[in-house]
mmCIF entry with sequence, helices, sheets and N, C-alpha, C, O atoms, coordinates in Angstrom:
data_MODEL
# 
_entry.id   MODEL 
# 
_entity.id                         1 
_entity.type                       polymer 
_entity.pdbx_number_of_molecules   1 
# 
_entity_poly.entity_id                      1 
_entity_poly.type                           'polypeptide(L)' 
_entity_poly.nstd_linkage                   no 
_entity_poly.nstd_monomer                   no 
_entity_poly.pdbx_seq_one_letter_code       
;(UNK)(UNK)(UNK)(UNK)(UNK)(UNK)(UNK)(UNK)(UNK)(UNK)(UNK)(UNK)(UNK)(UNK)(UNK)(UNK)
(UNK)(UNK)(UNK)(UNK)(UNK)(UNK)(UNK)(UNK)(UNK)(UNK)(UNK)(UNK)(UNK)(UNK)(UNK)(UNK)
(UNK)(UNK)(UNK)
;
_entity_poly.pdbx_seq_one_letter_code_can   XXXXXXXXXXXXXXXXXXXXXXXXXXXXXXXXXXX 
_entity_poly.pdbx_strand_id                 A 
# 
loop_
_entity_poly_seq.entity_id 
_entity_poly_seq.num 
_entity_poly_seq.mon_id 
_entity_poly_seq.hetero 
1 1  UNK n 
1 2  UNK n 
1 3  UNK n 
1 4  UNK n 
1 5  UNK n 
1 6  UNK n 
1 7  UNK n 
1 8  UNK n 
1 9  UNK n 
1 10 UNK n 
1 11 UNK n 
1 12 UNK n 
1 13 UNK n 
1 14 UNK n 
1 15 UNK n 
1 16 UNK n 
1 17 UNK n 
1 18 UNK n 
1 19 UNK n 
1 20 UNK n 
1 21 UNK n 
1 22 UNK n 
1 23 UNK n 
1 24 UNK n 
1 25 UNK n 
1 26 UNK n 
1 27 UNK n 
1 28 UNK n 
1 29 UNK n 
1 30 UNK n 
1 31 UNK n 
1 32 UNK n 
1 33 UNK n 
1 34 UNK n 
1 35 UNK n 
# 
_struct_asym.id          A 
_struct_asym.entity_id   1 
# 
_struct_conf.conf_type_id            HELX_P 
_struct_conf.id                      HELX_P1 
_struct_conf.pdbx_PDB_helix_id       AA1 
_struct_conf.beg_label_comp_id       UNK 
_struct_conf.beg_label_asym_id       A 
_struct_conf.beg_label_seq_id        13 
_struct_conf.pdbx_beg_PDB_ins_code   ? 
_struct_conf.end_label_comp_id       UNK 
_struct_conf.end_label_asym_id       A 
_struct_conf.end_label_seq_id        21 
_struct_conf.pdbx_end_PDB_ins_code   ? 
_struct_conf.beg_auth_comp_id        UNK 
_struct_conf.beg_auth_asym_id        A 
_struct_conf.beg_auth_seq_id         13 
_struct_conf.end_auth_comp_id        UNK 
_struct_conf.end_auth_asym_id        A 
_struct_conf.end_auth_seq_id         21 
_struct_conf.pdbx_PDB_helix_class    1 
_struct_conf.details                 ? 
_struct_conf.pdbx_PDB_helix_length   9 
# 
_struct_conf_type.id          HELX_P 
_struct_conf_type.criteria    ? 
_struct_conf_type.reference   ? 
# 
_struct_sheet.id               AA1 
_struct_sheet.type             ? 
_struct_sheet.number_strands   2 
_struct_sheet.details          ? 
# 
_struct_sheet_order.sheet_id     AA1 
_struct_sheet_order.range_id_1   1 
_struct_sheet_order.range_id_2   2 
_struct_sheet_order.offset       ? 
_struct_sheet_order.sense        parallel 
# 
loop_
_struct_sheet_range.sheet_id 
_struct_sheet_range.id 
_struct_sheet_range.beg_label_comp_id 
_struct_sheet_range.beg_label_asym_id 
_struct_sheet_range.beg_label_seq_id 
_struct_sheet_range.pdbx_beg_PDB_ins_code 
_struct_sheet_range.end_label_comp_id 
_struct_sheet_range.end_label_asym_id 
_struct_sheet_range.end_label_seq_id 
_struct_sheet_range.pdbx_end_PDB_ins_code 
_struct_sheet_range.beg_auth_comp_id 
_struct_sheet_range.beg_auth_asym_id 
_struct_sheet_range.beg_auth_seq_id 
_struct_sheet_range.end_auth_comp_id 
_struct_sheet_range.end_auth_asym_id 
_struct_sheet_range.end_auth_seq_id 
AA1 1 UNK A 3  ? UNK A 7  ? UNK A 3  UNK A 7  
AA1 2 UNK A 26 ? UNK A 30 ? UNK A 26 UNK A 30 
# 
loop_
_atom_site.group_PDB 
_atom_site.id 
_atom_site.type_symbol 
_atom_site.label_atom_id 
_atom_site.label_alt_id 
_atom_site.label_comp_id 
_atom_site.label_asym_id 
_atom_site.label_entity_id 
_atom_site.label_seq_id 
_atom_site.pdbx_PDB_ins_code 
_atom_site.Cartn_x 
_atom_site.Cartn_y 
_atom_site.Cartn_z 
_atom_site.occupancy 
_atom_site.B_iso_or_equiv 
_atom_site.pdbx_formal_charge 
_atom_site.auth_seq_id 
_atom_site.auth_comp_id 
_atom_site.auth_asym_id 
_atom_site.auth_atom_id 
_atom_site.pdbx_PDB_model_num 
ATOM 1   N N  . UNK A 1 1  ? 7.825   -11.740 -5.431 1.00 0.00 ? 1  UNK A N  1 
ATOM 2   C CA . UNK A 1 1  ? 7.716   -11.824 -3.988 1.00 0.00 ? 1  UNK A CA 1 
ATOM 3   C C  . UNK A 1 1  ? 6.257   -12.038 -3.600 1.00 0.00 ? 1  UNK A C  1 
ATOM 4   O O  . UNK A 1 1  ? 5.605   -12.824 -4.288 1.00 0.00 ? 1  UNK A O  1 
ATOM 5   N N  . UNK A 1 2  ? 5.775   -11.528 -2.747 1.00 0.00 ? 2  UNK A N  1 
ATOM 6   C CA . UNK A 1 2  ? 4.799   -11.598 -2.395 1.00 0.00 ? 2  UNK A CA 1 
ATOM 7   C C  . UNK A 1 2  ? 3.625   -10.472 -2.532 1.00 0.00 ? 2  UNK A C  1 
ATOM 8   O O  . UNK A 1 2  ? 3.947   -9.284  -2.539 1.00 0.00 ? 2  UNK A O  1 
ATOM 9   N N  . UNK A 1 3  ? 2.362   -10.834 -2.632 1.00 0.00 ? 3  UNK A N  1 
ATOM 10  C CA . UNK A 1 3  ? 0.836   -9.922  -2.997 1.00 0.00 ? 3  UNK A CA 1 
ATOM 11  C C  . UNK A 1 3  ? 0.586   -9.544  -1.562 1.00 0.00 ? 3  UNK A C  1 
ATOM 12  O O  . UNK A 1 3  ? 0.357   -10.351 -0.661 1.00 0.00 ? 3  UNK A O  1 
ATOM 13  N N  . UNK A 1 4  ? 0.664   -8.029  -1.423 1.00 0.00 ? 4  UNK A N  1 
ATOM 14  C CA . UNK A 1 4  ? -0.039  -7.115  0.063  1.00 0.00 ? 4  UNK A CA 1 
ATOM 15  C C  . UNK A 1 4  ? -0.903  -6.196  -0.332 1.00 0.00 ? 4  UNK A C  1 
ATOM 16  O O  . UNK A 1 4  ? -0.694  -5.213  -1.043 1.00 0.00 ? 4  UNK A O  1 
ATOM 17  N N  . UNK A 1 5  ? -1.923  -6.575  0.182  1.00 0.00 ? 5  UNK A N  1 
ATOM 18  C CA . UNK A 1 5  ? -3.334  -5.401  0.542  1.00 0.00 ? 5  UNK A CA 1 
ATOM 19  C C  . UNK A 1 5  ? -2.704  -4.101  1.765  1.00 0.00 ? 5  UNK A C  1 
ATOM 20  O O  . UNK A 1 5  ? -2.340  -4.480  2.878  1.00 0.00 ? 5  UNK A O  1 
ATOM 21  N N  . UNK A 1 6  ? -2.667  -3.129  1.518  1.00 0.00 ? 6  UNK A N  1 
ATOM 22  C CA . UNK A 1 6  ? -2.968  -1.870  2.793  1.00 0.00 ? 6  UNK A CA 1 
ATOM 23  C C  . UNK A 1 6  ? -4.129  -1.588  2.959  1.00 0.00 ? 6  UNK A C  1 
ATOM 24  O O  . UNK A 1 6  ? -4.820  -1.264  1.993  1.00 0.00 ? 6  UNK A O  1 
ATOM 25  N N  . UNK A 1 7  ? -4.485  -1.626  3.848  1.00 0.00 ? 7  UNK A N  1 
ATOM 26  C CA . UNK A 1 7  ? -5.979  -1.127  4.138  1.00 0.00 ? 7  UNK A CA 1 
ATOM 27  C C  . UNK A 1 7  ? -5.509  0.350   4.474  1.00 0.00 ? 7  UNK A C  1 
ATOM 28  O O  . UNK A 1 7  ? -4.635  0.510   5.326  1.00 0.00 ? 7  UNK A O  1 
ATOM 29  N N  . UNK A 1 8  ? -6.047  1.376   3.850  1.00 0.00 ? 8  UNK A N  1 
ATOM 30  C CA . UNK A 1 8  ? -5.698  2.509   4.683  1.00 0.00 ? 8  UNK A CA 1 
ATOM 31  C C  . UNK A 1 8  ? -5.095  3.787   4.135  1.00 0.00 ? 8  UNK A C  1 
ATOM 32  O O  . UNK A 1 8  ? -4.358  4.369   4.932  1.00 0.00 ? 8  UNK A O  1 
ATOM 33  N N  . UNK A 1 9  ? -5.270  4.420   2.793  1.00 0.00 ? 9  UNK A N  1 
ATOM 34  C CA . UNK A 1 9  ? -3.925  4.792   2.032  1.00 0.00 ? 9  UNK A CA 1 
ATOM 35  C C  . UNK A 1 9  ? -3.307  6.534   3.107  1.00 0.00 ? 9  UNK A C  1 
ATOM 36  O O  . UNK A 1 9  ? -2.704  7.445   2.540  1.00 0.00 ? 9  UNK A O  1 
ATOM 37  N N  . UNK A 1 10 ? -3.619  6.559   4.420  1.00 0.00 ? 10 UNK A N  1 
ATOM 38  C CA . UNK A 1 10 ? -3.216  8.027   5.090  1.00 0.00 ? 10 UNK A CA 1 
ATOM 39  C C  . UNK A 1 10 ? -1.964  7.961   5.489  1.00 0.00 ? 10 UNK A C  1 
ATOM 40  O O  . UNK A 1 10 ? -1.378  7.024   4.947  1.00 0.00 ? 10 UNK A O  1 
ATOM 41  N N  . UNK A 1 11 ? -1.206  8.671   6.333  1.00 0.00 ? 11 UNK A N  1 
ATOM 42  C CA . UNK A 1 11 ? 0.261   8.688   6.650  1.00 0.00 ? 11 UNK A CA 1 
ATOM 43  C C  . UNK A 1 11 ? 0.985   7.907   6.856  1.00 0.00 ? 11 UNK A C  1 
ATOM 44  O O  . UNK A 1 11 ? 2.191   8.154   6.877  1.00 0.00 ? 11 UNK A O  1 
ATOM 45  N N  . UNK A 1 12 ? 0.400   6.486   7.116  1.00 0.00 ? 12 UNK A N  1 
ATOM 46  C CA . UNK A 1 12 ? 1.170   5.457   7.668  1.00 0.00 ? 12 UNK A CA 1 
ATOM 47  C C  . UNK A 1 12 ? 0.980   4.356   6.616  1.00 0.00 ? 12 UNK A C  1 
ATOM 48  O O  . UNK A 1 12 ? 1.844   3.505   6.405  1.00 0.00 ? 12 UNK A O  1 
ATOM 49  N N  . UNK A 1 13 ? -0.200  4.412   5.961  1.00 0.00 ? 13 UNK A N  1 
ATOM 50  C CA . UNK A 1 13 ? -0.474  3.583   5.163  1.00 0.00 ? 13 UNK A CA 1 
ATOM 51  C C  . UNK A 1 13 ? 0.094   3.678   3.750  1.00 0.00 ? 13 UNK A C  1 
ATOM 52  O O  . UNK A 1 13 ? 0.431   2.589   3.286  1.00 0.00 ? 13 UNK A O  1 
ATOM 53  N N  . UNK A 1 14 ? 0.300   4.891   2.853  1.00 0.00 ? 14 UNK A N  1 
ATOM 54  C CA . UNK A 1 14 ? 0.458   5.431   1.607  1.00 0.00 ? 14 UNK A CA 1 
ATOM 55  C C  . UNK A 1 14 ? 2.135   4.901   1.634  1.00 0.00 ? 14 UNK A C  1 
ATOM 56  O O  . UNK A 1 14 ? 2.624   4.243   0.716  1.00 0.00 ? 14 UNK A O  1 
ATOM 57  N N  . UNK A 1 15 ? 2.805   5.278   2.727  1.00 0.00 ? 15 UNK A N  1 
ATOM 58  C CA . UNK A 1 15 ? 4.392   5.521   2.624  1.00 0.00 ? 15 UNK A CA 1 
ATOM 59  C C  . UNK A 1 15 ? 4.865   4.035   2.653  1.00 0.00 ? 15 UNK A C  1 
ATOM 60  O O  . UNK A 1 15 ? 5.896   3.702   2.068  1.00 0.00 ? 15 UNK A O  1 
ATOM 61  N N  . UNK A 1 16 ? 3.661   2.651   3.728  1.00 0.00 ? 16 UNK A N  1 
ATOM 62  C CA . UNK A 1 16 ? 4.236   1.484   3.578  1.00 0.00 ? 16 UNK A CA 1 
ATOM 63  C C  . UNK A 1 16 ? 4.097   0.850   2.044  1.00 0.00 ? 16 UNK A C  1 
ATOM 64  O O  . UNK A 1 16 ? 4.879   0.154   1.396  1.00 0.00 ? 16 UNK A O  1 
ATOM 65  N N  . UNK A 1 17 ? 2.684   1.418   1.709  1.00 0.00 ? 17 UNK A N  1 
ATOM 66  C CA . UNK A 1 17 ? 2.549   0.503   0.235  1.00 0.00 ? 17 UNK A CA 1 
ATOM 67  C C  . UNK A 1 17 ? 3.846   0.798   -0.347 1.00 0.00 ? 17 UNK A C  1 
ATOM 68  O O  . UNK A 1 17 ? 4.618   -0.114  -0.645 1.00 0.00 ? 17 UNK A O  1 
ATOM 69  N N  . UNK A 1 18 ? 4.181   2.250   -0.559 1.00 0.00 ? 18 UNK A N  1 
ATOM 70  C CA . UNK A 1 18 ? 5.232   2.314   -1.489 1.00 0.00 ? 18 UNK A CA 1 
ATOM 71  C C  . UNK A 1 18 ? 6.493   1.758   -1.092 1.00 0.00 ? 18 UNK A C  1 
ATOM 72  O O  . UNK A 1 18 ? 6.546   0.713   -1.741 1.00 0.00 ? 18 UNK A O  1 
ATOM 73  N N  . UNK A 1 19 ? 7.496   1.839   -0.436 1.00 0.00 ? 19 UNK A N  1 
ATOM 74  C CA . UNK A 1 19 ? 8.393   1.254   0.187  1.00 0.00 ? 19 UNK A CA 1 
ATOM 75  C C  . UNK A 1 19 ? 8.178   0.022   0.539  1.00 0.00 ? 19 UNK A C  1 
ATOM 76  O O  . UNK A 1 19 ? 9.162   -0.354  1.175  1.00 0.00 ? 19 UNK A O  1 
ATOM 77  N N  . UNK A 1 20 ? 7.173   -1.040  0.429  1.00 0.00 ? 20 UNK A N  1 
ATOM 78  C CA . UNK A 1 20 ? 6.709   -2.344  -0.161 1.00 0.00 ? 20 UNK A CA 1 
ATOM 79  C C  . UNK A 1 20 ? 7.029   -2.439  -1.527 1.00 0.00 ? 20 UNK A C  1 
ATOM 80  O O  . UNK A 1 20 ? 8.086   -3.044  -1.710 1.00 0.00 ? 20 UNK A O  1 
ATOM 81  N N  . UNK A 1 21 ? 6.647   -2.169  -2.224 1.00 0.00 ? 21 UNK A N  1 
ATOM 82  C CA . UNK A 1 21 ? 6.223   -1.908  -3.239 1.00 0.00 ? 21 UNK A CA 1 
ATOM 83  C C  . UNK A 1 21 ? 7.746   -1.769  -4.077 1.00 0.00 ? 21 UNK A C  1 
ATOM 84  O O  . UNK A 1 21 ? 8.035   -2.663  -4.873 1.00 0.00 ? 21 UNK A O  1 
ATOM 85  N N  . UNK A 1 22 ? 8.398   -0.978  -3.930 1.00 0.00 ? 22 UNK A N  1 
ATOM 86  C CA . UNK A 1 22 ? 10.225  -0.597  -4.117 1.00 0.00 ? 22 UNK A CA 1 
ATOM 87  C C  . UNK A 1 22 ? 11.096  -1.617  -4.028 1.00 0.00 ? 22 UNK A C  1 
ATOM 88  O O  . UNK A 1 22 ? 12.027  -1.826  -4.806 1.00 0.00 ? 22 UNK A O  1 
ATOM 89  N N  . UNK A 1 23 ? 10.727  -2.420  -2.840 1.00 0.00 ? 23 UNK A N  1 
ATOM 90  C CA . UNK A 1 23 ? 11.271  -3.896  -2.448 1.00 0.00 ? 23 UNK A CA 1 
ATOM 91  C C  . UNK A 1 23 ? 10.556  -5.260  -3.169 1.00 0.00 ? 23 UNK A C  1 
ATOM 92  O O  . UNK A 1 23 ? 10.557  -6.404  -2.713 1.00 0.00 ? 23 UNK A O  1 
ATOM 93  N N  . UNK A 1 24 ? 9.912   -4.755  -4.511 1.00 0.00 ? 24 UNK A N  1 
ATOM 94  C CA . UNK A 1 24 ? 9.468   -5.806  -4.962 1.00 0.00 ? 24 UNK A CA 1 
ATOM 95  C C  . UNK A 1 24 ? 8.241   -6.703  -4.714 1.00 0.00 ? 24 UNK A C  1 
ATOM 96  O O  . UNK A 1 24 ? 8.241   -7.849  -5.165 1.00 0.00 ? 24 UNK A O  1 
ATOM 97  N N  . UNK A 1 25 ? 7.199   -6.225  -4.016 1.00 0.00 ? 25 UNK A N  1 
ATOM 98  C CA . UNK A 1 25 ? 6.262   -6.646  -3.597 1.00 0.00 ? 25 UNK A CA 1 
ATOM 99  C C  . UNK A 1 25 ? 5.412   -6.146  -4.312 1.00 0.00 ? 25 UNK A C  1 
ATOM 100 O O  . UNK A 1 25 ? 5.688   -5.016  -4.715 1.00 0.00 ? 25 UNK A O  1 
ATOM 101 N N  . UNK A 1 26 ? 3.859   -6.839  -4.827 1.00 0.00 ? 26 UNK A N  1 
ATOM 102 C CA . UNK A 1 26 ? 2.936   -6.510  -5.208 1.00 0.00 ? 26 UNK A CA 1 
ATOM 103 C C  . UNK A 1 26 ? 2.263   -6.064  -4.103 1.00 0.00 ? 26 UNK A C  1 
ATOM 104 O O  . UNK A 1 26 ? 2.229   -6.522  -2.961 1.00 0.00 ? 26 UNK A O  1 
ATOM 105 N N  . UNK A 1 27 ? 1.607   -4.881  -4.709 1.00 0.00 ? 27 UNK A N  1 
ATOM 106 C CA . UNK A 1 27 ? 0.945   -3.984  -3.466 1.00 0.00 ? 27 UNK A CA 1 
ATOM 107 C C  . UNK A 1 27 ? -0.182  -3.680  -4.210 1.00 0.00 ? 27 UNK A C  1 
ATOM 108 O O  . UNK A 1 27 ? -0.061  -3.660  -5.435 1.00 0.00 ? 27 UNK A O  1 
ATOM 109 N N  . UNK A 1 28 ? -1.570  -3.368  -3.555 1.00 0.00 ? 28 UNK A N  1 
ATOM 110 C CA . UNK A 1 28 ? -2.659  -3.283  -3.652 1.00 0.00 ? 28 UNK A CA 1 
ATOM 111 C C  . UNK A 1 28 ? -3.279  -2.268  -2.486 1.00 0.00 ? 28 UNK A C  1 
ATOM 112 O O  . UNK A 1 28 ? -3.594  -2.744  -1.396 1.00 0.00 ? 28 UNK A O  1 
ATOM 113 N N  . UNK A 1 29 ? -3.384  -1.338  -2.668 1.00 0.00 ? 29 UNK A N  1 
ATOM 114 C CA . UNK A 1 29 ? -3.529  0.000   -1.321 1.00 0.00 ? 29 UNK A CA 1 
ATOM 115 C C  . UNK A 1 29 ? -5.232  0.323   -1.652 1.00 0.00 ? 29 UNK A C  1 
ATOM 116 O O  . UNK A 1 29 ? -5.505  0.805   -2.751 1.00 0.00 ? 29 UNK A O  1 
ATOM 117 N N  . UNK A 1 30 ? -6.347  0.038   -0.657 1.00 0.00 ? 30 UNK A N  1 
ATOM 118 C CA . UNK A 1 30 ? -7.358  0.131   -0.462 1.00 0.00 ? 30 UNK A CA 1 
ATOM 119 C C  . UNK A 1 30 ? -7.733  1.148   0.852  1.00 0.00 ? 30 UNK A C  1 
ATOM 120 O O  . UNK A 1 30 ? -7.347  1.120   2.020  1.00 0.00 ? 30 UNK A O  1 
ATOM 121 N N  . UNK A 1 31 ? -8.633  2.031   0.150  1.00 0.00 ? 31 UNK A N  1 
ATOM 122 C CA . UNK A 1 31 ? -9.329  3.327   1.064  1.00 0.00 ? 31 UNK A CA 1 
ATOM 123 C C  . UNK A 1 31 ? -10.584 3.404   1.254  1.00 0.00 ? 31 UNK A C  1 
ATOM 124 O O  . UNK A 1 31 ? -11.140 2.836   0.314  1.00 0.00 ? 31 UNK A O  1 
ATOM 125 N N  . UNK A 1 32 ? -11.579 3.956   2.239  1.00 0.00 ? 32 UNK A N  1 
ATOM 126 C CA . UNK A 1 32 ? -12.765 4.530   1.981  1.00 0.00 ? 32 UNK A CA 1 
ATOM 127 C C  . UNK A 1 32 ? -13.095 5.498   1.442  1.00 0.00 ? 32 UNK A C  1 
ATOM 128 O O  . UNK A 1 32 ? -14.279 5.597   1.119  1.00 0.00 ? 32 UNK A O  1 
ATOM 129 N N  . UNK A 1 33 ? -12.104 6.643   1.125  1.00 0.00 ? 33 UNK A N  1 
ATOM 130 C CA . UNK A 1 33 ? -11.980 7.912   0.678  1.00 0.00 ? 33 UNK A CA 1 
ATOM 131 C C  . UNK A 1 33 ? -11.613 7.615   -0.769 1.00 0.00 ? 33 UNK A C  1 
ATOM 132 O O  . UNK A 1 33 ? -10.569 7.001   -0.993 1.00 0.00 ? 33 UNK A O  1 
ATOM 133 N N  . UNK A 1 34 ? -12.453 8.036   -1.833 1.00 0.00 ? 34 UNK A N  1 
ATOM 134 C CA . UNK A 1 34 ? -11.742 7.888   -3.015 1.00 0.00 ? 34 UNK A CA 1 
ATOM 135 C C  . UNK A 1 34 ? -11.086 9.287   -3.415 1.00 0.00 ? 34 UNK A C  1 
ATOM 136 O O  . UNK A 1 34 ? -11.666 10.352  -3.204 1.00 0.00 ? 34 UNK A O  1 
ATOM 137 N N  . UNK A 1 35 ? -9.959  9.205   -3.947 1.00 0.00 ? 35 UNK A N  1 
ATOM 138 C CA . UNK A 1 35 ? -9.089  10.478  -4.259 1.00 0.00 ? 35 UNK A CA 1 
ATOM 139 C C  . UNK A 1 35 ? -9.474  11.129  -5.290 1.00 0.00 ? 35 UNK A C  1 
ATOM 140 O O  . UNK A 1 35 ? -8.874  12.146  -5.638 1.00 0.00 ? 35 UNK A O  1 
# 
């Protein structure tokens, strides 16, 4: 499918990468905060 950047990995951001991500999408989740 298709390659997606999240900018953002906090409440709204973490839950789309994954559930992207489930549906077959390459996902790439980018933060300022490193974990």
């Amino acid at each position: 499918m298709s390659k997606i950047c999240v900018l953002g990995l906090g409440y709204i951001g973490l839950p789309t990468a994954s559930i992207l991500a489930t549906h077959g999408h390459q996902v790439v989740g980018v933060d300022v905060n490193q974990a």
